[in-house]
N, CA, C and O of each residue as an XYZ file, in Angstrom:
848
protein
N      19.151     -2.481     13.247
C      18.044     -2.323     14.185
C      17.873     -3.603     14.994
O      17.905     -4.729     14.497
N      17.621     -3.233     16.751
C      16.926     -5.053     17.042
C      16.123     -5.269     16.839
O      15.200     -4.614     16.354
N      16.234     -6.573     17.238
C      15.666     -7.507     16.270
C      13.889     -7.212     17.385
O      13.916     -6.369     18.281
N      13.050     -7.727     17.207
C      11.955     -7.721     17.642
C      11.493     -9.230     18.348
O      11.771    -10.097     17.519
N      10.905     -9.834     19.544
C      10.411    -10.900     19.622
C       9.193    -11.532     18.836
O       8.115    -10.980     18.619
N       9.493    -12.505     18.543
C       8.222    -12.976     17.552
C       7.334    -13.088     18.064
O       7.313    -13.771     19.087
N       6.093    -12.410     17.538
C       4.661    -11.977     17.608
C       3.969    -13.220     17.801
O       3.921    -13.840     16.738
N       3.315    -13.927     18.925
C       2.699    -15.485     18.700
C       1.026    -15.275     17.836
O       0.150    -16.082     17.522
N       1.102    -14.495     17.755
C      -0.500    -14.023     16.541
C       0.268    -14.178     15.294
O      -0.503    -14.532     14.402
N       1.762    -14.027     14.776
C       2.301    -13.852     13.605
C       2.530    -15.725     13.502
O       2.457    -16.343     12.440
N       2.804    -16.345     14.828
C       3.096    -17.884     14.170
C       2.017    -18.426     14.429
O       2.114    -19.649     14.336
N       0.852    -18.020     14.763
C      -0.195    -18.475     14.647
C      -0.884    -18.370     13.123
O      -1.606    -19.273     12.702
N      -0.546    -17.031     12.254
C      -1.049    -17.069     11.089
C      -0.016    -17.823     10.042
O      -0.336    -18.277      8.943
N       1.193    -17.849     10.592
C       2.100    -18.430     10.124
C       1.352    -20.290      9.737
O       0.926    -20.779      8.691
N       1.490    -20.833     11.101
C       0.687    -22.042     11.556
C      -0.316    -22.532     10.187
O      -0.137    -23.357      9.291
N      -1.513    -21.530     10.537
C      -2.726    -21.896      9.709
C      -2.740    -21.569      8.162
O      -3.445    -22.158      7.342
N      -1.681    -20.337      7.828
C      -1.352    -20.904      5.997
C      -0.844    -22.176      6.243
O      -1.813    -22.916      6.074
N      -0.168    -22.652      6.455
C       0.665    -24.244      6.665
C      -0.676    -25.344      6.116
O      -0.553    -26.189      5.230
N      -1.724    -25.107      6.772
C      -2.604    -25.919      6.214
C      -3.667    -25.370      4.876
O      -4.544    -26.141      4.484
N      -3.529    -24.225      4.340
C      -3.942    -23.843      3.106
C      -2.877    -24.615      2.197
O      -1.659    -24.769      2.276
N      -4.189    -25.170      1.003
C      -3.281    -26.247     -0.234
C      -2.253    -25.017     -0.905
O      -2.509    -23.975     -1.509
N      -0.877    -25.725     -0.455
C       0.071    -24.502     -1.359
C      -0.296    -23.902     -2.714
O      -0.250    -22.798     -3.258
N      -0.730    -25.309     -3.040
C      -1.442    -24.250     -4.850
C      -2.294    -22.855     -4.616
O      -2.218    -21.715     -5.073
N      -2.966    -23.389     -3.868
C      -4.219    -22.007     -3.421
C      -3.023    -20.276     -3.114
O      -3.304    -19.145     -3.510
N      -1.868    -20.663     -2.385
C      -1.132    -19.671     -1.676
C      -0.125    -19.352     -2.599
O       0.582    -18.370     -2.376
N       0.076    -20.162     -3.788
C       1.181    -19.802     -4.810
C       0.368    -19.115     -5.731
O       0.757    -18.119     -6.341
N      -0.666    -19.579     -5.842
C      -1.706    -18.482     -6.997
C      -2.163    -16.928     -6.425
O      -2.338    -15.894     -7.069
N      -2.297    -17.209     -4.825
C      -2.161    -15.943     -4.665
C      -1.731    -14.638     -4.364
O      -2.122    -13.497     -4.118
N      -0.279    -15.679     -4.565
C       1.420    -15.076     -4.409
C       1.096    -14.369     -5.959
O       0.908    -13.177     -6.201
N       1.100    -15.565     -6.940
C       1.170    -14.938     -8.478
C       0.088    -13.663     -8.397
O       0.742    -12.712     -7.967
N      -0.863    -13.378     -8.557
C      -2.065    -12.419     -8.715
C      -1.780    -11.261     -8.173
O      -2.027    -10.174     -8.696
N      -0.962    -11.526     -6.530
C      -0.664    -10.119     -6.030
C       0.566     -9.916     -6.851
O       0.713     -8.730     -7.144
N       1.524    -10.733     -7.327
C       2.777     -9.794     -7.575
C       2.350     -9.146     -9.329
O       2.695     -8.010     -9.652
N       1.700     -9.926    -10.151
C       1.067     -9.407    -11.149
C       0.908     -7.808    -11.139
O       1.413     -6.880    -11.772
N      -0.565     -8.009     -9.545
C      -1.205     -6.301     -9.749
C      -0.427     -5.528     -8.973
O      -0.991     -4.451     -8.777
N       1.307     -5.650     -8.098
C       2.003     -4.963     -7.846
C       2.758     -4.462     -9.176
O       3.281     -3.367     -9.382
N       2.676     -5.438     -9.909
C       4.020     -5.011    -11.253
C       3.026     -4.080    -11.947
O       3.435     -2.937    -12.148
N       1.355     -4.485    -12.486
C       1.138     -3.564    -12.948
C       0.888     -2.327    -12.247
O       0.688     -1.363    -12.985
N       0.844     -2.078    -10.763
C       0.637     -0.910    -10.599
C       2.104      0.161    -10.599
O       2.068      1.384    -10.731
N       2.934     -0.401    -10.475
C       4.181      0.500    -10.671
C       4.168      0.731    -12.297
O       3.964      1.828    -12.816
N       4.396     -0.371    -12.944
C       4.094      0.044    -14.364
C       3.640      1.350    -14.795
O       4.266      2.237    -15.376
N       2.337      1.301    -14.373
C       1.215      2.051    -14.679
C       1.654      3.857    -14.067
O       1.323      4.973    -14.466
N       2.714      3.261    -12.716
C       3.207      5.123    -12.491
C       4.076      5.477    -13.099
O       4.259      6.645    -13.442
N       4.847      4.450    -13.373
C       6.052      5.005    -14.278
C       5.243      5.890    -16.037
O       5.704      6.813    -16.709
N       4.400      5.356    -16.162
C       3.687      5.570    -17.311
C       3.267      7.583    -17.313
O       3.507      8.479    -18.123
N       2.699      7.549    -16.221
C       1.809      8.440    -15.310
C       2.444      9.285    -15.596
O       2.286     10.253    -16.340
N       3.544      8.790    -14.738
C       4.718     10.461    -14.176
C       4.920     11.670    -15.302
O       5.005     12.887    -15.138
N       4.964     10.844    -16.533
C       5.193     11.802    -17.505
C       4.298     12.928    -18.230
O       4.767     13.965    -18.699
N       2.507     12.450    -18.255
C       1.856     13.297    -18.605
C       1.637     14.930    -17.720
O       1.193     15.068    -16.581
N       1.985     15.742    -18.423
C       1.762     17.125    -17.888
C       0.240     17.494    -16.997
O      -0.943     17.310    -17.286
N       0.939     18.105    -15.781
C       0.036     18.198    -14.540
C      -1.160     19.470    -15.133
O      -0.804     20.553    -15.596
N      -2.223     19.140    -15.020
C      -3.392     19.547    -15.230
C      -3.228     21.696    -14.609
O      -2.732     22.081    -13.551
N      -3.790     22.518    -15.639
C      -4.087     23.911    -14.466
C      -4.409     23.906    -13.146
O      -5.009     22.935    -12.684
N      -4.157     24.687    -12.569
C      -4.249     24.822    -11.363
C      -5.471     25.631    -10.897
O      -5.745     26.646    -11.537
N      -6.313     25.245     -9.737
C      -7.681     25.989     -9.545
C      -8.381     24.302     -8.838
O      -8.018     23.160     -9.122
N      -9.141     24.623     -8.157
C     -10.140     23.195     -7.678
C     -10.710     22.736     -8.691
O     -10.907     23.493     -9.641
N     -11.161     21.233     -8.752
C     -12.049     20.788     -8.967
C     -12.816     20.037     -8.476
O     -12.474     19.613     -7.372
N     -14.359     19.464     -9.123
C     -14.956     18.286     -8.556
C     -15.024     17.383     -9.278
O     -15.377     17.300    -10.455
N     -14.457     16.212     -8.111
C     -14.120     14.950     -8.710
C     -15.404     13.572     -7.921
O     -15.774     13.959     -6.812
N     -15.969     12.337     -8.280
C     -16.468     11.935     -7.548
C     -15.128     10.898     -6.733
O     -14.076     10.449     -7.186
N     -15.729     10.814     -5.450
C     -14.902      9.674     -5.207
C     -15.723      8.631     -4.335
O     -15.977      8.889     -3.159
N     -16.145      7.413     -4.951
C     -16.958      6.704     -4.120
C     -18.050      6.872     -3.811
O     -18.492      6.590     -2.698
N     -18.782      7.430     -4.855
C     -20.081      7.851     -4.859
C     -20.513      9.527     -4.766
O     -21.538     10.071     -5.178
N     -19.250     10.158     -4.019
C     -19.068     11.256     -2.896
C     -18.778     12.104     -4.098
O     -18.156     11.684     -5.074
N     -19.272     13.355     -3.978
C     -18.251     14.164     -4.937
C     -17.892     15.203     -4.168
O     -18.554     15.751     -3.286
N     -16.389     15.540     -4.696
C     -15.263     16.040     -3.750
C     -14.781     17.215     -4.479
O     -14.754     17.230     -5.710
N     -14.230     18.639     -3.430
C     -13.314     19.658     -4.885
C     -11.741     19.217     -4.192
O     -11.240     19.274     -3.068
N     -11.321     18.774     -5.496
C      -9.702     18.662     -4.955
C      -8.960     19.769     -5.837
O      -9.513     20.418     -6.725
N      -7.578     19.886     -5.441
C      -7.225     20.927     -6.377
C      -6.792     20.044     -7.890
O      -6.861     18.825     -8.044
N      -6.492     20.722     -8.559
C      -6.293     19.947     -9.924
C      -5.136     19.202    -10.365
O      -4.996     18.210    -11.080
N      -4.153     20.149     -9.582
C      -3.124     19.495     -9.424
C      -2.762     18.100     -8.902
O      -1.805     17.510     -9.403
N      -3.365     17.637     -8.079
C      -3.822     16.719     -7.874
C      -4.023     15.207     -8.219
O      -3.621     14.238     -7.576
N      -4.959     15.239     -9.744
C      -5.753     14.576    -10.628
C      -4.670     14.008    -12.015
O      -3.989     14.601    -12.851
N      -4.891     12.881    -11.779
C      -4.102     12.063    -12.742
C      -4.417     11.400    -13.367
O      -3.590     11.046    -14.208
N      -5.806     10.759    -13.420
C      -6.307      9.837    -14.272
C      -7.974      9.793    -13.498
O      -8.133      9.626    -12.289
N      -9.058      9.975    -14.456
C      -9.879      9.303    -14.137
C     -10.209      8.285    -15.206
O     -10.121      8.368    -16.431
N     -10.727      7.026    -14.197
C     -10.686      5.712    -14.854
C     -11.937      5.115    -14.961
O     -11.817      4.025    -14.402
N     -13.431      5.277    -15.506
C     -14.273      5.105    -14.886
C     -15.017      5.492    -13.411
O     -15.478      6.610    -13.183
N     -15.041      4.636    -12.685
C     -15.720      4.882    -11.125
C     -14.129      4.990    -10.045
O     -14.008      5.255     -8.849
N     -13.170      4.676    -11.031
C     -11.859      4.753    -10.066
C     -11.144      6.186    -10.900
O     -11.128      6.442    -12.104
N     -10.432      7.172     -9.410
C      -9.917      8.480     -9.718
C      -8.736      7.869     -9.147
O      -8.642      6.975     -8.306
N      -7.686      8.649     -9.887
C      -6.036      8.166     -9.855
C      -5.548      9.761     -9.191
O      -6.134     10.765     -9.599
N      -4.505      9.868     -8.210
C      -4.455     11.624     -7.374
C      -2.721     10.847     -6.905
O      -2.225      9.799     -6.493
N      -2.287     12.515     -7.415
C      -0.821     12.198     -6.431
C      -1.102     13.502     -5.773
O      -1.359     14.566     -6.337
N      -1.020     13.278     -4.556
C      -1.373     14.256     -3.738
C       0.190     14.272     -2.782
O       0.811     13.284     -2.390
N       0.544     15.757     -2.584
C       1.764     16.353     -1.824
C       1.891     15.321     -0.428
O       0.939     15.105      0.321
N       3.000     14.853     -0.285
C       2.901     14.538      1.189
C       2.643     15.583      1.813
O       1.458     15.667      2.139
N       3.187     16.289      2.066
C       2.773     17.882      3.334
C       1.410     18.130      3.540
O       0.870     18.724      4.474
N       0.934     17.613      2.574
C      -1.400     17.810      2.584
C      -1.536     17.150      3.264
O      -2.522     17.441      3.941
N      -0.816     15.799      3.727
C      -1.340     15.258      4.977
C      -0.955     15.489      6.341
O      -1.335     14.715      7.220
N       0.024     16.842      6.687
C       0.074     17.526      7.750
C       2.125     17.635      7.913
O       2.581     16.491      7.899
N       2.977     18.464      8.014
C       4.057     18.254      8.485
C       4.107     18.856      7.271
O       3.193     19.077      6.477
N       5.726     19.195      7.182
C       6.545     20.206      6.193
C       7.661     18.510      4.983
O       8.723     18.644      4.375
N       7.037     17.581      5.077
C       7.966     17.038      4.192
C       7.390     16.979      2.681
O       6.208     16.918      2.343
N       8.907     17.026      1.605
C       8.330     17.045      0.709
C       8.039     15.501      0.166
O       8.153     14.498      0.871
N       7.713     15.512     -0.980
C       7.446     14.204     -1.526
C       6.249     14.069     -2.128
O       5.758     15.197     -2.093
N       5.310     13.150     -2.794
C       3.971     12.700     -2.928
C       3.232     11.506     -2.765
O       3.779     10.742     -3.560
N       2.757     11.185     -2.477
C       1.553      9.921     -2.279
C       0.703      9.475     -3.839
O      -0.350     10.102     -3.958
N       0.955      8.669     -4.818
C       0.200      8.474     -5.639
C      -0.982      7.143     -5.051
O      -0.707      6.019     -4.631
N      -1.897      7.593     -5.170
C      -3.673      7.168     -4.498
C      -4.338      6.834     -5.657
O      -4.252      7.402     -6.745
N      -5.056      5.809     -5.336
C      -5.971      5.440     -6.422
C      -6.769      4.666     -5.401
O      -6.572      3.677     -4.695
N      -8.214      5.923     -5.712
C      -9.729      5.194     -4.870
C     -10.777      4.947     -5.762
O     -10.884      5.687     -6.740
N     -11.754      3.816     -5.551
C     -12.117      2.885     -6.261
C     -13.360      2.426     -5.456
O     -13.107      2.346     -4.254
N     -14.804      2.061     -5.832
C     -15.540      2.120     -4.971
C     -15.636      0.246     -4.853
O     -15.694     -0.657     -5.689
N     -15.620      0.288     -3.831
C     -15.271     -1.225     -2.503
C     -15.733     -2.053     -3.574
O     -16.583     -1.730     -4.404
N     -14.977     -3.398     -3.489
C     -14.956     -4.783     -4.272
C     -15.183     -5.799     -3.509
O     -14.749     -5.678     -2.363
N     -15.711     -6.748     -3.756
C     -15.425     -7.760     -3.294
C     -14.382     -8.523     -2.486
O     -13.333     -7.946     -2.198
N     -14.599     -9.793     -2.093
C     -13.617    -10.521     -1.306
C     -12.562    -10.238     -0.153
O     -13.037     -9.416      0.631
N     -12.154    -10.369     -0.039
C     -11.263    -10.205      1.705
C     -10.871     -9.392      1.446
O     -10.760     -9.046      0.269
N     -10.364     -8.509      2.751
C     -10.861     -7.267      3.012
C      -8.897     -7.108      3.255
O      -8.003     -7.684      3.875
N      -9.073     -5.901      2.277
C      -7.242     -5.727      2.421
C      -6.395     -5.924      4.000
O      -5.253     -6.323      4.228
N      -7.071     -5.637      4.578
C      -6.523     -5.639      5.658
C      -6.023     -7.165      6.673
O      -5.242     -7.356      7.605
N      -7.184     -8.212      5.684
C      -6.379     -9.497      5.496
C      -5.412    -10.232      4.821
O      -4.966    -11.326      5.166
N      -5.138     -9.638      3.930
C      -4.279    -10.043      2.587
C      -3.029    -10.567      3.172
O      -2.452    -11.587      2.796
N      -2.609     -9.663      4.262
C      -1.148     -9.954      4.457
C      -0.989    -11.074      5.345
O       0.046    -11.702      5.564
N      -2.117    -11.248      5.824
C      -1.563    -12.803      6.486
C      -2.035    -14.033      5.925
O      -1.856    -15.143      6.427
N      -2.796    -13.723      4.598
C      -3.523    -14.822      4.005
C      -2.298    -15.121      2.589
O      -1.879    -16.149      2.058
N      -2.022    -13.543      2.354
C      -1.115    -14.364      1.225
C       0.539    -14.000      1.216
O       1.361    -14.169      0.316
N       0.683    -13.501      2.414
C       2.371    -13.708      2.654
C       3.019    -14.119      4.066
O       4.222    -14.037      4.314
N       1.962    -14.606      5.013
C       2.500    -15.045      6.235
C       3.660    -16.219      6.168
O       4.562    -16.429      6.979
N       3.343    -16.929      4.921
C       4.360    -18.629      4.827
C       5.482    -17.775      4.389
O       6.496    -18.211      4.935
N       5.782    -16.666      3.584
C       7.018    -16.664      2.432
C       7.960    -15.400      3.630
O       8.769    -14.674      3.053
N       7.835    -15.238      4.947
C       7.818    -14.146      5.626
C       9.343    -15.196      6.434
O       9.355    -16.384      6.754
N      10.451    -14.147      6.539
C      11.515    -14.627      7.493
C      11.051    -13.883      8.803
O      10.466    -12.814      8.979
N      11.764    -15.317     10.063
C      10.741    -15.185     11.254
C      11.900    -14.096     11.705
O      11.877    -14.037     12.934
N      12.547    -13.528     11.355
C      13.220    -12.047     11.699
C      12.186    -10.977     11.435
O      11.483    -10.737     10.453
N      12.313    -10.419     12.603
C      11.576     -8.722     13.046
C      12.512     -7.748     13.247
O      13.476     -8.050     13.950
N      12.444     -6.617     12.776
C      12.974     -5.591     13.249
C      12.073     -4.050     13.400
O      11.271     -3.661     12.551
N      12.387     -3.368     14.566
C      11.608     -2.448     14.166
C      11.711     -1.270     13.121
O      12.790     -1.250     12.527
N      10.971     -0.462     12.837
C      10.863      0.387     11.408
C      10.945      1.859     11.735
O      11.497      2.043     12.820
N      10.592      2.868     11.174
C      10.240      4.084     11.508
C       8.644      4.397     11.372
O       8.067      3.981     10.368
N       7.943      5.100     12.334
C       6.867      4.974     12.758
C       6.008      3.894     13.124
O       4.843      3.645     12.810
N       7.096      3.117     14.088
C       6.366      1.876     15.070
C       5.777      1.052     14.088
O       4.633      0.635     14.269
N       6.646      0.660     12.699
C       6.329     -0.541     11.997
C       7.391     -1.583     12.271
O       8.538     -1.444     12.695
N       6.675     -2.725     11.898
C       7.922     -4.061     11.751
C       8.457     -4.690     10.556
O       7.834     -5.387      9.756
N       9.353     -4.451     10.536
C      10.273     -4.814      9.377
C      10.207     -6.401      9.190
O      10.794     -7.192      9.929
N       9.677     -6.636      8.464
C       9.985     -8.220      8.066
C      10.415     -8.506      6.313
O       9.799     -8.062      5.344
N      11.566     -9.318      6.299
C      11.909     -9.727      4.912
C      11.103    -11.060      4.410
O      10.665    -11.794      5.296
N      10.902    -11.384      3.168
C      10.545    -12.248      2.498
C      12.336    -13.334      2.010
O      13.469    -13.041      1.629
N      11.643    -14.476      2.313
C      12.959    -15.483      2.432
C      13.513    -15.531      1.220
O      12.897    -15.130      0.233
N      14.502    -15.931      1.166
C      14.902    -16.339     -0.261
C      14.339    -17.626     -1.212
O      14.065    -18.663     -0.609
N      14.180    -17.591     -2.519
C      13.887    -18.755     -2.776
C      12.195    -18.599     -3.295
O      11.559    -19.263     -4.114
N      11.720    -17.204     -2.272
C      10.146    -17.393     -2.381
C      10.105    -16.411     -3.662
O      11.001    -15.813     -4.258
N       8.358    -16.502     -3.894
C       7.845    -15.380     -5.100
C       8.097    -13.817     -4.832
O       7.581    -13.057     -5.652
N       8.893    -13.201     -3.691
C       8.887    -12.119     -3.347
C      10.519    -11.964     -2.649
O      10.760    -11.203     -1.712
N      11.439    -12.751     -3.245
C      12.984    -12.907     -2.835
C      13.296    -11.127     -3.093
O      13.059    -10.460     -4.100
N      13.767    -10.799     -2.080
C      14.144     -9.032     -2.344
C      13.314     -8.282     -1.599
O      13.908     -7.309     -1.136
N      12.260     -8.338     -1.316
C      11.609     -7.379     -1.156
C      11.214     -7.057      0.080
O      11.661     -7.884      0.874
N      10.612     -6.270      0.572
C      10.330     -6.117      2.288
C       8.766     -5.507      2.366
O       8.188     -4.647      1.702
N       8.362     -6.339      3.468
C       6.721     -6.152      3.952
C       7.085     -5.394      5.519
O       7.748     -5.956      6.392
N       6.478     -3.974      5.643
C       6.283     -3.067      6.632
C       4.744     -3.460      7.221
O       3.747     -3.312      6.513
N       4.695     -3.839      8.231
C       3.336     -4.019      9.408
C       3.274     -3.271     10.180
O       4.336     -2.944     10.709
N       2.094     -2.667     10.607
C       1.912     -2.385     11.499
C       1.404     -3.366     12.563
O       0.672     -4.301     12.239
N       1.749     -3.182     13.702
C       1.737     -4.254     14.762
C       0.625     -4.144     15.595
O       0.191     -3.088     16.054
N       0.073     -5.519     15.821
C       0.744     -6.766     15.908
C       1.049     -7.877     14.792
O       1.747     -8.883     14.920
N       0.154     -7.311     13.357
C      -0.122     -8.540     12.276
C      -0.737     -7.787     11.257
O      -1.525     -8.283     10.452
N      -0.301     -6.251     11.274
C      -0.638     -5.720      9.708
C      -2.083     -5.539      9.136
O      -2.357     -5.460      7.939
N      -3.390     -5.458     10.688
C      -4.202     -5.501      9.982
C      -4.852     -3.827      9.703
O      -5.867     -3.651      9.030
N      -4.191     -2.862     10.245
C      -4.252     -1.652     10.482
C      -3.073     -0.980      9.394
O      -3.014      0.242      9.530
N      -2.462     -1.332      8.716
C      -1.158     -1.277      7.474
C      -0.527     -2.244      7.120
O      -0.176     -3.057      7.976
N      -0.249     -2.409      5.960
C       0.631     -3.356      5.472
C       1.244     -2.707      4.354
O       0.440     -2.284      3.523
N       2.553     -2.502      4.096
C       3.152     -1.747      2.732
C       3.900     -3.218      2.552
O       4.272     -3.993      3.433
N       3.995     -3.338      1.089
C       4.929     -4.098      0.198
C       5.704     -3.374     -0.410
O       5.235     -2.481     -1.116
N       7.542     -3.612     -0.272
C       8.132     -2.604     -0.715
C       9.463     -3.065     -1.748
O      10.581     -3.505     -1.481
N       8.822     -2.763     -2.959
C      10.339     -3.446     -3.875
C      11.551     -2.292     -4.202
O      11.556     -1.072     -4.369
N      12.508     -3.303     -4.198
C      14.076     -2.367     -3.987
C      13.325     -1.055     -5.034
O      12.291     -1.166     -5.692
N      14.182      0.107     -4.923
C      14.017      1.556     -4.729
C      15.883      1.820     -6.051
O      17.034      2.152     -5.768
N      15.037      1.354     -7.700
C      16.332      1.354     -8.261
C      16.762      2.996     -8.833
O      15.972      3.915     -9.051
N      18.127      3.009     -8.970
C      18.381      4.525     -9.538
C      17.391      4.654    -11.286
O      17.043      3.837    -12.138
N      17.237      6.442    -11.070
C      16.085      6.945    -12.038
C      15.043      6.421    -12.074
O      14.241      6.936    -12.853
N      14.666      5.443    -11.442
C      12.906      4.957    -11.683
C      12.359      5.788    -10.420
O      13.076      6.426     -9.649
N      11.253      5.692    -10.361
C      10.006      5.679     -9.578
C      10.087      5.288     -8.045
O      10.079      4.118     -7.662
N      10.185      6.667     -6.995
C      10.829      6.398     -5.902
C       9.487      5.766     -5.213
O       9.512      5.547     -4.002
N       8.629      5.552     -5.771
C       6.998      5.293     -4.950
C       7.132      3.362     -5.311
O       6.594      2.670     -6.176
N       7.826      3.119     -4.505
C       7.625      1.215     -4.597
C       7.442      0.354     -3.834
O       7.593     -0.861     -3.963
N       6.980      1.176     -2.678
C       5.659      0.701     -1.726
C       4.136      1.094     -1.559
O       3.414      2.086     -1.452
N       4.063     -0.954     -1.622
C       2.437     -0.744     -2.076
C       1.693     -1.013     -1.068
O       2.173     -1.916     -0.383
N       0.177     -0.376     -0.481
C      -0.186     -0.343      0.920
C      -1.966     -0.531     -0.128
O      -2.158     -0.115     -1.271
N      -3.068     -1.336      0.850
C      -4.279     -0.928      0.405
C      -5.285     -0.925      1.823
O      -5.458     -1.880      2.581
N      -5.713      0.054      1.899
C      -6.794     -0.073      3.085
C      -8.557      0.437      2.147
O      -8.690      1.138      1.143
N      -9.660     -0.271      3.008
C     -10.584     -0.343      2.980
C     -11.364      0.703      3.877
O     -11.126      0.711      5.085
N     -12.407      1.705      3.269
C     -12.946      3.426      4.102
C     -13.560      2.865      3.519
O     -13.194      2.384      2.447
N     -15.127      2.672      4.190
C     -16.622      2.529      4.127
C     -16.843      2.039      2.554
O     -16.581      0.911      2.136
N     -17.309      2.988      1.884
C     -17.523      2.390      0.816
C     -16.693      2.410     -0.829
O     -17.029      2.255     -2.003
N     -15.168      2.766      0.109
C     -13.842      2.827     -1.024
C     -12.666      1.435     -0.818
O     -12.364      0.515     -0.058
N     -12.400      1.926     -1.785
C     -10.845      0.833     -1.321
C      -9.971      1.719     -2.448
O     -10.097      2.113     -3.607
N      -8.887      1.779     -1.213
C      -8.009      2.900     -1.635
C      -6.621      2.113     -1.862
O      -6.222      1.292     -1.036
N      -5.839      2.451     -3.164
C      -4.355      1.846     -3.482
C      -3.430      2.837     -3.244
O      -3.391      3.890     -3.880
N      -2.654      2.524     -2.312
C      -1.558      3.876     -1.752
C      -0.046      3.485     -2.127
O       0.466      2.535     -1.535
N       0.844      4.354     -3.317
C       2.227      4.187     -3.648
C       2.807      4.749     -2.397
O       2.102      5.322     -1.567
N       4.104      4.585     -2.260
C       4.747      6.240     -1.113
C       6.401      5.517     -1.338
O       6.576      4.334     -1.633
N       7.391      6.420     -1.144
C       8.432      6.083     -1.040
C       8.785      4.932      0.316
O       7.943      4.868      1.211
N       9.526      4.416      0.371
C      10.058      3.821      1.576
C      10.347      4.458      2.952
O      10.167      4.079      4.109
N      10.932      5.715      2.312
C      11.540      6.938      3.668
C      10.229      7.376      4.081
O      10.105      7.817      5.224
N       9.078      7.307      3.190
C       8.211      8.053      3.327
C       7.002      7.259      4.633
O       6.092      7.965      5.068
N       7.139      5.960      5.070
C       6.538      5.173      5.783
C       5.801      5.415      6.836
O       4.640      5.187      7.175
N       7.207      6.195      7.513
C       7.002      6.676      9.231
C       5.653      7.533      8.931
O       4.734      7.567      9.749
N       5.615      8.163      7.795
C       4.045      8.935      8.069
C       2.833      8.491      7.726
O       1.955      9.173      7.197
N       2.749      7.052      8.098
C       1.643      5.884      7.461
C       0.663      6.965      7.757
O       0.180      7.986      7.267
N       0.611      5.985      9.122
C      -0.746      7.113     10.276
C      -1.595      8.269      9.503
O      -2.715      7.948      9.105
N      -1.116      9.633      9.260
C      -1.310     10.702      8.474
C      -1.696     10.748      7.579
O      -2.448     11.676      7.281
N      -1.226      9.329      6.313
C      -1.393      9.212      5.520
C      -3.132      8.466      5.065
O      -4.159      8.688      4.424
N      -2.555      7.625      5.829
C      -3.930      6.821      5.699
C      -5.504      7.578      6.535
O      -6.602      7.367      6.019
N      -5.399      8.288      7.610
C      -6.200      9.105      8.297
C      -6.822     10.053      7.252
O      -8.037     10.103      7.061
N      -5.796     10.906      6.494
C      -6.305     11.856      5.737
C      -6.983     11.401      4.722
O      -7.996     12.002      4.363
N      -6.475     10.056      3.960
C      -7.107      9.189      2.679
C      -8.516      8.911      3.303
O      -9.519      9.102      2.614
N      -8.589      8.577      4.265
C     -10.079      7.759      5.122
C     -10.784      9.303      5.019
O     -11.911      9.357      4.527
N     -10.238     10.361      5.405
C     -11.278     11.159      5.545
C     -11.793     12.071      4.357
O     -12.856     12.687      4.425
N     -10.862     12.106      3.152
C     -11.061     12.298      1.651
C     -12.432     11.325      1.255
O     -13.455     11.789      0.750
N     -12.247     10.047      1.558
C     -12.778      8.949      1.088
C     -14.577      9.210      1.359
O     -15.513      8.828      0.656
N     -14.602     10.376      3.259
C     -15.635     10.063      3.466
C     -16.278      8.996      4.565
O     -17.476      8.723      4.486
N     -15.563      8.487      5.444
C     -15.469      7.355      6.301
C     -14.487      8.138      7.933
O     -14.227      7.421      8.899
């Protein structure tokens, strides 16, 4: 793919980690790759328990209470509901699923900053474009995220950001991790890699589940 011109909002955030104390940006390299490992963990775990009867139910989500179908429903965790929901529910004939986990809103910076607060330094200044008008950027070698690839939406990821680790045979094709913020949720979105181009859809339909 070509390559893309570099974004001067991307070396501008680039720029200003430069002056965050690296300790501060290596701890919060460690913390995110932590709650990436445990959240794949946690699907691989998932996948195996047998899918619930079929028929609606009501579930709360975010205060909201919702009928989803049952199929659906994978874990409730307290005030957080765990859902692998069909890709095709969010509009189009593909198959696949979306594993979601909404959670009512937390504290501190707002996902939609994350990606330039805690991976703008470890980011190679190569762009390429993606499928569904994302930008492909790799993580350098050497850093806490050597391998892996961060999908933006442009100009600087504050509208999507997926983190995506290699995609190994028999595991768990869901190893991109995306989080956006709906009024009073914050939603954790798995999806395959192929599965990207249908961010948009994806995230629209989650926002409007959510209630926002």
């Amino acid at each position: 793919m070509d390559a893309l011109p570099h974004d001067p909002r991307t070396r501008d955030a680039t720029a200003g980690m430069r002056r965050i104390d690296g300790w501060v940006a290596l701890f919060g390299a460690a913390v995110a790759g932590l709650a990436l490992a445990a959240a794949f963990a946690g699907s691989r775990m998932v996948r195996d328990v047998p899918m619930p009867e079929t028929g609606d139910m009501s579930v709360v989500l975010a205060g909201r209470s919702v009928a989803l179908p049952r199929t659906w429903l994978r874990e409730v965790d307290g005030e957080a509901v765990e859902l692998r929901v069909p890709l095709a529910a969010f509009g189009g004939g593909a198959s696949g699923v979306v594993l979601v986990r909404i959670a009512p809103r937390e504290g501190g910076a707002p996902p939609a900053e994350r990606s330039a607060l805690l991976y703008a330094r470890f980011l190679s200044p190569v762009a390429a474009s993606a499928e569904g008008g994302l930008i492909r950027r790799e993580f350098r070698p050497g850093t806490p995220f050597e391998g892996e690839i961060l999908y933006l939406a442009p100009p600087d990821g504050r509208a999507f950001a997926a983190r995506c680790l290699p995609v190994r045979m028999g595991a768990a094709r869901e190893t991109c991790l995306a989080e956006i913020r709906s009024g009073a949720a914050d939603i954790t979105i798995r999806l395959a890699p192929e599965h990207l181009g249908s961010w948009q859809a994806v995230t629209r339909g989650l926002q409007r589940l959510a209630g926002s």
